[in-house]
PAZAPA-4460 file (N, C-alpha, C; in steps of 0.05 Angstrom, whole numbers, plus 32768, in hexadecimal, padded with zeros to 4 digits):
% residues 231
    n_x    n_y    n_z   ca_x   ca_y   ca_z    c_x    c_y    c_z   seq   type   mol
   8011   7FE8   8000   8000   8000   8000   8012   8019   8000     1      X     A
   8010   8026   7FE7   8025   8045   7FF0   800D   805D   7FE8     2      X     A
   800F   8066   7FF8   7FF8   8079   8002   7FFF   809A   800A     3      X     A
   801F   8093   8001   8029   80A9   8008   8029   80C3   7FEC     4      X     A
   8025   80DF   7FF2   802F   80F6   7FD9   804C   80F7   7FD2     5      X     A
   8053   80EA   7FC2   8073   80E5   7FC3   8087   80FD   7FBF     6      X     A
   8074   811A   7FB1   8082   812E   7FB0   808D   8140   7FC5     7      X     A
   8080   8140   7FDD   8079   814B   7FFA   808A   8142   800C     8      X     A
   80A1   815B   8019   80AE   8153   8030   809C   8151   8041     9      X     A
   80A3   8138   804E   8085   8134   806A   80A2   8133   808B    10      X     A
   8099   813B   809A   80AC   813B   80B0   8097   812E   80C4    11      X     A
   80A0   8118   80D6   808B   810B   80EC   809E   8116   8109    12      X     A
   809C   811B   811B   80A9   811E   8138   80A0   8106   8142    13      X     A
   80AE   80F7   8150   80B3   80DD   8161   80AA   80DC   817C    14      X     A
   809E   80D7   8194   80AA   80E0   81AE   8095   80C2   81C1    15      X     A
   80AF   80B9   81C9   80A2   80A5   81D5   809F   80A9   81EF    16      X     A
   8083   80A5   81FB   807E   80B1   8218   808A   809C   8233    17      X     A
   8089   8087   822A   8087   806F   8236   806E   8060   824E    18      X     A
   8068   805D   8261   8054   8058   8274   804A   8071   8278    19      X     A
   802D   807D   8268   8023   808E   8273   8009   808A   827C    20      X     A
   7FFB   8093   828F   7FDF   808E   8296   7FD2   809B   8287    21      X     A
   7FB9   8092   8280   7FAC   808F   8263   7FA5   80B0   8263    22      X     A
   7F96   80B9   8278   7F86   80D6   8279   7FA5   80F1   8275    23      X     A
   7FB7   80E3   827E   7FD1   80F1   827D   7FD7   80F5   8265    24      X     A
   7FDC   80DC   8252   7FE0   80D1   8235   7FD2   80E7   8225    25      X     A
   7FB9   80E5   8225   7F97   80F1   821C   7FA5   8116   821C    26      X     A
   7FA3   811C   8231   7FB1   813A   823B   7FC6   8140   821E    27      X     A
   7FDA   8135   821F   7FF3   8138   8211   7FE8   812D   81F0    28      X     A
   7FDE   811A   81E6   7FD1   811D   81CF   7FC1   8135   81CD    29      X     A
   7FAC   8144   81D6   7F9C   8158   81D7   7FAC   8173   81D4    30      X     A
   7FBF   8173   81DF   7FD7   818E   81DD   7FDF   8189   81C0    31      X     A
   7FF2   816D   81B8   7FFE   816F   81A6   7FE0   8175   818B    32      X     A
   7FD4   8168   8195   7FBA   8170   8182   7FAD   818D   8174    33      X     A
   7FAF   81A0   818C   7FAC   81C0   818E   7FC5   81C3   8182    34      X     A
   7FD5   81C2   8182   7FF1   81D2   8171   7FF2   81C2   8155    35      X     A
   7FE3   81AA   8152   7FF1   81A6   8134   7FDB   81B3   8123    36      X     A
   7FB6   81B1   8128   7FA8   81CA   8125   7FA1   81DF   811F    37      X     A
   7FBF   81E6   812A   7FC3   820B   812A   7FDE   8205   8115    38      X     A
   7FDD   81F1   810E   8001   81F4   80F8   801B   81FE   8109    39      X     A
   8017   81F9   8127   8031   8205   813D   803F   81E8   8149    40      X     A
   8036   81CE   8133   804A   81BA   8137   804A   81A6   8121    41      X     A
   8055   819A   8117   805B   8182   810A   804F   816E   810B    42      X     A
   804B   815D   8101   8041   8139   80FF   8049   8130   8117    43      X     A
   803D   811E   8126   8042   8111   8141   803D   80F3   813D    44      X     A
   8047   80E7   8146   8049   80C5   814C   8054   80C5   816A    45      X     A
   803E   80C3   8179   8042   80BC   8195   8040   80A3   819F    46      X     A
   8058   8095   81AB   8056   807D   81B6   805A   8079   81D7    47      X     A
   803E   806A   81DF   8030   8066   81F6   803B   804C   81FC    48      X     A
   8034   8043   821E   8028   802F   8227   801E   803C   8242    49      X     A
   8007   802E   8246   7FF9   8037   8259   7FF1   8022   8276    50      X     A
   7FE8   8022   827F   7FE0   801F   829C   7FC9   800E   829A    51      X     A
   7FC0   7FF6   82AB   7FAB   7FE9   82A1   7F92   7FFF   829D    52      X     A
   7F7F   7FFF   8283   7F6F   8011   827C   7F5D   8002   8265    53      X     A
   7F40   8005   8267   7F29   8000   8254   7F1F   801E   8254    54      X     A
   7F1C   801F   8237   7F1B   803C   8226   7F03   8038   8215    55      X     A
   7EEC   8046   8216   7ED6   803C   820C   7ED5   8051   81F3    56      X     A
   7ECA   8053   81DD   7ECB   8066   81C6   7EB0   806F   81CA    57      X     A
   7EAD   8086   81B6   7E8D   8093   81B5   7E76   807B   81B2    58      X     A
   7E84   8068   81A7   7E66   8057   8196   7E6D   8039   81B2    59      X     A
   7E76   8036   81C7   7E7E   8020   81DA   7E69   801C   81DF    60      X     A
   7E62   8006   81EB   7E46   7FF5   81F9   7E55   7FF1   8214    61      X     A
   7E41   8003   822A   7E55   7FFA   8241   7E4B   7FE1   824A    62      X     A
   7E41   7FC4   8236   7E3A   7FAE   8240   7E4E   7F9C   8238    63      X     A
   7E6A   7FAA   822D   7E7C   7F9F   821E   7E91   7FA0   8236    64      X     A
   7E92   7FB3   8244   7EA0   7FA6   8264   7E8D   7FA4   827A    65      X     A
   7E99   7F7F   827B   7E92   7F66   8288   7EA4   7F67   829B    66      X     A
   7EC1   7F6F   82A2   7EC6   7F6B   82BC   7EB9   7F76   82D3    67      X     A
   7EB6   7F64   82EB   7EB7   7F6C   8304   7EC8   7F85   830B    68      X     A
   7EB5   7F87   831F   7EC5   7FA5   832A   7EDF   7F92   833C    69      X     A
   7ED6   7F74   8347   7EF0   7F73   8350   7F06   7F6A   833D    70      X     A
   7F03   7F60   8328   7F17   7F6A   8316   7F1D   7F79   830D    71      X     A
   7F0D   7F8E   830E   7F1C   7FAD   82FE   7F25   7FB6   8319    72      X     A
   7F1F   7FBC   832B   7F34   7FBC   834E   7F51   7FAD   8344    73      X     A
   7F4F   7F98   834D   7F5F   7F80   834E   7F7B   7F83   833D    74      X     A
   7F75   7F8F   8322   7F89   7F97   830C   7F8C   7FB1   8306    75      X     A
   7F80   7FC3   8319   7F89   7FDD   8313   7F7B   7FF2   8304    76      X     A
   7F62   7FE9   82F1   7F5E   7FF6   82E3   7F56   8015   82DF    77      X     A
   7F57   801C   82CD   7F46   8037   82C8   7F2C   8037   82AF    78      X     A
   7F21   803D   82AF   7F0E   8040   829C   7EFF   8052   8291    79      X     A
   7F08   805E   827A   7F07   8078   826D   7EEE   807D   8250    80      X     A
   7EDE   808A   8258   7ED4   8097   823E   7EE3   80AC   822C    81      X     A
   7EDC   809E   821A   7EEF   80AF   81FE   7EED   80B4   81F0    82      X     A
   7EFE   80D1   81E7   7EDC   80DA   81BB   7EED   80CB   81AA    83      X     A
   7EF4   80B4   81A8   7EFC   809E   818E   7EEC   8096   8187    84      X     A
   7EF1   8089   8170   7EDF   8076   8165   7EE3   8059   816E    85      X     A
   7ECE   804C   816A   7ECC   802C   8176   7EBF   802B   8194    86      X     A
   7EC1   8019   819A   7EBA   800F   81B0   7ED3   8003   81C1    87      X     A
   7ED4   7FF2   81D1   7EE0   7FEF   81F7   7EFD   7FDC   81ED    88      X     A
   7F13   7FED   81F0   7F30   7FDB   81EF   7F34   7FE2   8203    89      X     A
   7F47   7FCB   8205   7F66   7FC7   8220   7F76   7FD9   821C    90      X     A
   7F82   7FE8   822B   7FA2   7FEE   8230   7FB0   7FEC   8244    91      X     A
   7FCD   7FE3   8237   7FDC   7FD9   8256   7FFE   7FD9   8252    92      X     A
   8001   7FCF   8268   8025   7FC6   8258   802D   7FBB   824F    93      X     A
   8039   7FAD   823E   803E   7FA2   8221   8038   7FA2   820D    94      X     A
   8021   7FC4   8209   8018   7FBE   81F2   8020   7FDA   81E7    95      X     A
   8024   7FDF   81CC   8028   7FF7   81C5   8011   800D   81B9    96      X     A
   8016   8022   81C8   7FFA   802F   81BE   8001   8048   81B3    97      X     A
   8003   8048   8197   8008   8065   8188   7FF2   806B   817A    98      X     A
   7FFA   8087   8186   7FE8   80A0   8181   7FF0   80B3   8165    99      X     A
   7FE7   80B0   814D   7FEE   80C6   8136   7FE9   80E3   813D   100      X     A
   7FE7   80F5   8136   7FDD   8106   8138   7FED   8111   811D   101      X     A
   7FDF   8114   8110   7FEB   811F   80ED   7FD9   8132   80E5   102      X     A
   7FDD   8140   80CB   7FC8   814E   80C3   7FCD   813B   809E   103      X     A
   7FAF   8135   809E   7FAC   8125   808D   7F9F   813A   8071   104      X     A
   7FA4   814C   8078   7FA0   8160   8063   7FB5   8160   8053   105      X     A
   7FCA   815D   805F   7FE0   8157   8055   7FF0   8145   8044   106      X     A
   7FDD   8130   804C   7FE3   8114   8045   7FCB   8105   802D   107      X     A
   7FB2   8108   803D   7F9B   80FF   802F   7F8A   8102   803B   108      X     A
   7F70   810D   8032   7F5F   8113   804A   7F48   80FD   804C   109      X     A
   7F4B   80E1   804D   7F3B   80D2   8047   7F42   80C2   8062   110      X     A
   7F27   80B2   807B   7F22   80B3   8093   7F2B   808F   8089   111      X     A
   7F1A   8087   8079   7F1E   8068   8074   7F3E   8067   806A   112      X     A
   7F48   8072   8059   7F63   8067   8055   7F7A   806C   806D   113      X     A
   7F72   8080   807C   7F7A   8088   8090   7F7E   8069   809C   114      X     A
   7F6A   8066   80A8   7F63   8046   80B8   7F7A   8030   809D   115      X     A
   7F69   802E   8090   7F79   801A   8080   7FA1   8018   807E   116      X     A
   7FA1   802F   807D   7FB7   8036   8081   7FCF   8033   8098   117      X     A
   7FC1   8038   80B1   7FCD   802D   80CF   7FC8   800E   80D0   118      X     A
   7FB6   8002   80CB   7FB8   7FE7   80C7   7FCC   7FDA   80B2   119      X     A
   7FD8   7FE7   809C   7FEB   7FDF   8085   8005   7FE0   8098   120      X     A
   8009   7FF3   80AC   8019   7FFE   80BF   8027   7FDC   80C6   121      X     A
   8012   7FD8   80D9   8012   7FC4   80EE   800B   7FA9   80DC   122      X     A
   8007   7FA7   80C3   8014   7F87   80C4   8025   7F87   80B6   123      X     A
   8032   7F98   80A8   8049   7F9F   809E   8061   7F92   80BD   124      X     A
   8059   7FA3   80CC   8064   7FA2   80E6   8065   7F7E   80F2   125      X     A
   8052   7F71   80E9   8049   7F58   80F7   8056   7F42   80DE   126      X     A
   8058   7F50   80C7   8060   7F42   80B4   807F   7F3C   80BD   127      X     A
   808E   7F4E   80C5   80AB   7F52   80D0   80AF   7F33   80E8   128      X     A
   809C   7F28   80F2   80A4   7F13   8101   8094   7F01   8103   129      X     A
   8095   7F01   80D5   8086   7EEA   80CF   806E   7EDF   80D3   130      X     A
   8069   7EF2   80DC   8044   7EE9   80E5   8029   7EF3   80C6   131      X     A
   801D   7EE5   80C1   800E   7EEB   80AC   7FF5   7EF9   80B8   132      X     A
   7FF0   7F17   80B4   7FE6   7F23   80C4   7FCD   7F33   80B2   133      X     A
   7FBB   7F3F   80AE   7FAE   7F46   80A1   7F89   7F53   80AA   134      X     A
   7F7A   7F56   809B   7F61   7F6C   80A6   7F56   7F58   80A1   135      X     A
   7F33   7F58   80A1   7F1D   7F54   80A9   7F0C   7F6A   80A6   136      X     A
   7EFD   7F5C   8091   7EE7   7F72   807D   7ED1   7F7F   8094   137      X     A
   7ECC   7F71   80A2   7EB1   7F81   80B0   7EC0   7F93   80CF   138      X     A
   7EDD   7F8E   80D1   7EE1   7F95   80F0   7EFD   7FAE   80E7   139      X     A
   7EFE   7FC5   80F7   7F26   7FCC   80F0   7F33   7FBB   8108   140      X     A
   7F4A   7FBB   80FD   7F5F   7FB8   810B   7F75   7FAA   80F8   141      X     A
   7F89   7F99   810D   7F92   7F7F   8106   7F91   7F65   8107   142      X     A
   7F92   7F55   80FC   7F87   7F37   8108   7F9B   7F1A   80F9   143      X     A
   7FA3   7F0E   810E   7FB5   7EF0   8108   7F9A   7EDE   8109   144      X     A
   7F91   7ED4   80F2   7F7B   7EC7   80EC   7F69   7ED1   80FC   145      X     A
   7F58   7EBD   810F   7F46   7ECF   8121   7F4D   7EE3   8133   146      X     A
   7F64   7EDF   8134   7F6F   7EF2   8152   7F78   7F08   8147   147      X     A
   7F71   7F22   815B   7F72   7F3B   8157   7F8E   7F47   816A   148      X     A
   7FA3   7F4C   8152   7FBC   7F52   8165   7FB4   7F74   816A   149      X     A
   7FAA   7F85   815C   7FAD   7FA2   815C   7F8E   7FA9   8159   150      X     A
   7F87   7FBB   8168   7F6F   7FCD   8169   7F7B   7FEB   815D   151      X     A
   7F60   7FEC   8152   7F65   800F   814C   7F58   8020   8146   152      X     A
   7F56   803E   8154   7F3E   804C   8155   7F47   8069   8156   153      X     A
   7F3D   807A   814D   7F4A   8090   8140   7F31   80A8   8148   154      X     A
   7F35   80BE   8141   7F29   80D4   8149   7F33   80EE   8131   155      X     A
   7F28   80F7   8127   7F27   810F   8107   7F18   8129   8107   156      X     A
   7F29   8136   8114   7F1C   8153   8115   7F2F   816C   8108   157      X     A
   7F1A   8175   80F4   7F34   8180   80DF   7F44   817D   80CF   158      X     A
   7F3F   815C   80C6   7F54   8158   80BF   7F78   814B   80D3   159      X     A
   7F72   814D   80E7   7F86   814A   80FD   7F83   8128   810B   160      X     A
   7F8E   811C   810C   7F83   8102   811E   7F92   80F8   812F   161      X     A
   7F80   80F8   8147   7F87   80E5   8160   7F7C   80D0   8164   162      X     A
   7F8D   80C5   8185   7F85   80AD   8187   7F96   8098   8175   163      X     A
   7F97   807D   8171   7FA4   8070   815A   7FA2   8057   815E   164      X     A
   7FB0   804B   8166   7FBB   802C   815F   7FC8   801C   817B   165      X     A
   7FC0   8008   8182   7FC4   7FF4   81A3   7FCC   7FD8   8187   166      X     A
   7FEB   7FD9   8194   7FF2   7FBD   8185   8002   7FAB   819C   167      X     A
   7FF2   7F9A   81A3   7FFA   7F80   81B7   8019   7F75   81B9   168      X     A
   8022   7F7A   81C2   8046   7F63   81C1   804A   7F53   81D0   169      X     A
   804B   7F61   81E6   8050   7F50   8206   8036   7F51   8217   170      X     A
   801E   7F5D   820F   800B   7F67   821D   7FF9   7F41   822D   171      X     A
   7FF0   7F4A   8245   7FEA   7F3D   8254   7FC6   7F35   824B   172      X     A
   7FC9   7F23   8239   7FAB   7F21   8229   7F99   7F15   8234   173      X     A
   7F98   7F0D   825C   7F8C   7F06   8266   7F76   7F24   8270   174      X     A
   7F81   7F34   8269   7F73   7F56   8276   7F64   7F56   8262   175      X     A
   7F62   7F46   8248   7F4B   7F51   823B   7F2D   7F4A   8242   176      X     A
   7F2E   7F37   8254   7F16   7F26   825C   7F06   7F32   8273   177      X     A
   7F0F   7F49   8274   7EFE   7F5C   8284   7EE4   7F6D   8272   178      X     A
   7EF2   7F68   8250   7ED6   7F7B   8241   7ED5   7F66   8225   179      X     A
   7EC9   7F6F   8218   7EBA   7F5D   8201   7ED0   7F76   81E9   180      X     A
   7EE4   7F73   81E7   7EF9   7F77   81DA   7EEA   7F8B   81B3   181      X     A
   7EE6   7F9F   81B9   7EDE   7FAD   819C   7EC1   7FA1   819E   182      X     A
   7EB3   7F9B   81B6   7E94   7F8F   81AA   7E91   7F75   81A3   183      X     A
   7EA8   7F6D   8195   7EB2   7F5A   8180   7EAF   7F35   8199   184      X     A
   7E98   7F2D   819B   7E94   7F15   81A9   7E9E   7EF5   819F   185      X     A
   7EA0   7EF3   8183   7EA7   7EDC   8182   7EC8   7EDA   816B   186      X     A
   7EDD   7EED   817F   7EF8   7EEE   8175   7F08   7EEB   818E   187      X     A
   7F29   7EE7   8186   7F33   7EEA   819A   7F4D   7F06   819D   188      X     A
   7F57   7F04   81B2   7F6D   7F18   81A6   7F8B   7F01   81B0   189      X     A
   7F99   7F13   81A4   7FB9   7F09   81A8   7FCD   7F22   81AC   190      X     A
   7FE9   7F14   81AB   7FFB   7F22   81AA   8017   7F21   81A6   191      X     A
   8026   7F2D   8198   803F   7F1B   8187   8049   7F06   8198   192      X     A
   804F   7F0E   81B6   805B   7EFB   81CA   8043   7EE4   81C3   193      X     A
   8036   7EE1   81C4   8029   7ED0   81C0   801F   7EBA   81A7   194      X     A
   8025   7ECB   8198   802D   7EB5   817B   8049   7EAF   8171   195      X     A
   805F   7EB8   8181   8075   7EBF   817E   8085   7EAC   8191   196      X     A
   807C   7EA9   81AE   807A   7E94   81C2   8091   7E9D   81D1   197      X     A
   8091   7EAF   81CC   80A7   7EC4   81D7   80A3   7EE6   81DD   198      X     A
   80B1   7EEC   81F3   80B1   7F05   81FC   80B5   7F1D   81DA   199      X     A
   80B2   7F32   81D4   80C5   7F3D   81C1   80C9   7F58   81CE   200      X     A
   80DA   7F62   81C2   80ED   7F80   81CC   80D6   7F97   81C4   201      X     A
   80CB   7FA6   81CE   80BF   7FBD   81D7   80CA   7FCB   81BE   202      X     A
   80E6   7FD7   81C9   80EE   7FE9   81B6   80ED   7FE4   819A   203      X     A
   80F3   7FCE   8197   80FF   7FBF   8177   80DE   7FBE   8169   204      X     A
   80C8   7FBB   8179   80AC   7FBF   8163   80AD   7FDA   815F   205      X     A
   80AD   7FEB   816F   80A9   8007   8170   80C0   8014   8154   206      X     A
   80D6   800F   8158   80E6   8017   8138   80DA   8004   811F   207      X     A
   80D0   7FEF   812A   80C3   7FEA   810C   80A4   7FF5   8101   208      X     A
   80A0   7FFE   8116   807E   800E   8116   8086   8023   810D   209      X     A
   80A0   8034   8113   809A   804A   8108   80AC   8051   80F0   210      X     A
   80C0   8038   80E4   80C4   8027   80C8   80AD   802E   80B6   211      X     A
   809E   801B   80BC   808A   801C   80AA   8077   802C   80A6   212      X     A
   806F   8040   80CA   805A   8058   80BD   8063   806D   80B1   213      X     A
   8084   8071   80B0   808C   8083   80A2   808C   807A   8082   214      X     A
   808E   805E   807C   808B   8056   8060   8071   8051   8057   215      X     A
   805C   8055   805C   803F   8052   805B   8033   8075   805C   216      X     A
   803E   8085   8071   802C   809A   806A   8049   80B5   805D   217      X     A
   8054   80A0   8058   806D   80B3   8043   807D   80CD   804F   218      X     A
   808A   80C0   8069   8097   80DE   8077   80B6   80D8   806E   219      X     A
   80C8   80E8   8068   80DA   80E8   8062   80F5   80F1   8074   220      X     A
   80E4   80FB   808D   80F3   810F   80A2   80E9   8107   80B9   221      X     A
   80F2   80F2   80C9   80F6   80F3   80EB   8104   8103   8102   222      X     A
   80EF   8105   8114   8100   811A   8127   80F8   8109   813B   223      X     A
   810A   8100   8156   80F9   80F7   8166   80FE   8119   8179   224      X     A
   80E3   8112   8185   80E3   812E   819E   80E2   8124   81B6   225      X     A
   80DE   812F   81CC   80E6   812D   81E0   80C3   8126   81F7   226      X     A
   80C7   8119   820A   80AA   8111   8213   80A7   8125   822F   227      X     A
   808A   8129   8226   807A   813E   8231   8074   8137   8253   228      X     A
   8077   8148   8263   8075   8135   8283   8056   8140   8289   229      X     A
   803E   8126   8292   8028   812F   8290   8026   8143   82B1   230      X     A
   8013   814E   82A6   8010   8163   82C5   8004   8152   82D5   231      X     A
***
């Protein structure tokens, strides 16, 4: 898929936050959001992991989280309403959760290729350790046959988009059984450690994620910047 304007210097800024708490995360997307807006910043690719957290989107069914309160106690949770699209994901530690924030005016102003596009991202990404990875006509994301390694849900105002992409590695896929995962009742989810049968390196997906989203949405210029300390 090249989807990129090939005439166009594109410049992305980098900045990996590492463990942030989700409402903290949210904060610092929403800033970088107001300045790219206003044309007073650059393309953003923000890379998260967060704190045990179920994040429900505008369109969520709150009948889609099924855990107990003493499991959502028990593991920590938080549980957040959110203006994304979709309905009720996991976030946690081992999983990577990047946030775009681009101006797709720039790029293409089209909401579906947008989506299509972050999914080319991530099995491009899943292709890298041999795994045969690919979509599913009626659902977004990513999926290893039935199993759904990556969720993804996005937010488009102006032209500008937040929110993004939760791709599984090391993540602890017993926390998903607290909600009915995207609505989605008769799938499962996974995660590379888990088809892989092995731990994998954090960092080493994260340079191939952003490998490939720079070769998919055609940036030519990396900067990484520096991470934001939430208030």
């Amino acid at each position: 898929m090249q989807t990129e304007k090939q005439s166009i210097s594109r410049k992305l800024v980098v900045i990996d936050h590492g463990l942030v708490e989700y409402n903290a995360a949210w904060d610092i997307q929403r800033d970088v959001f107001s300045k790219r807006t206003q044309g007073a910043a650059d393309d953003h690719l923000l890379f998260f992991e967060h704190p045990n957290t179920y994040t429900l989107g505008k369109t969520a069914s709150k009948t889609n989280l099924i855990g107990s309160e003493d499991f959502l106690r028990e593991n920590g949770f938080s549980v957040v309403d959110i203006d994304r699209g979709g309905d009720i994901t996991y976030h946690g530690p081992g999983q990577i959760v990047g946030y775009p924030i681009i101006s797709l005016t720039e790029w293409h102003q089209d909401a579906h290729l947008y989506l299509r596009s972050l999914e080319e991202v991530l099995i491009r990404v899943s292709e890298e350790y041999g795994l045969s990875a690919g979509r599913k006509e009626k659902y977004t994301g990513v999926w290893i046959g039935e199993r759904k390694i990556a969720a993804i849900g996005i937010k488009i105002s102006r032209w500008v988009t937040m929110h993004g992409f939760a791709f599984n590695v090391n993540t602890n896929l017993d926390l998903f059984n607290g909600i009915i995962p995207c609505g989605i009742k008769d799938k499962d989810v996974t995660s590379l450690a888990r088809e892989l049968n092995n731990t994998t390196d954090m960092k080493s997906v994260k340079t191939l994620i952003l490998k490939h989203f720079a070769e998919v949405f055609g940036y030519n210029t990396l900067s990484s910047g520096y991470p934001v300390t939430p208030n």
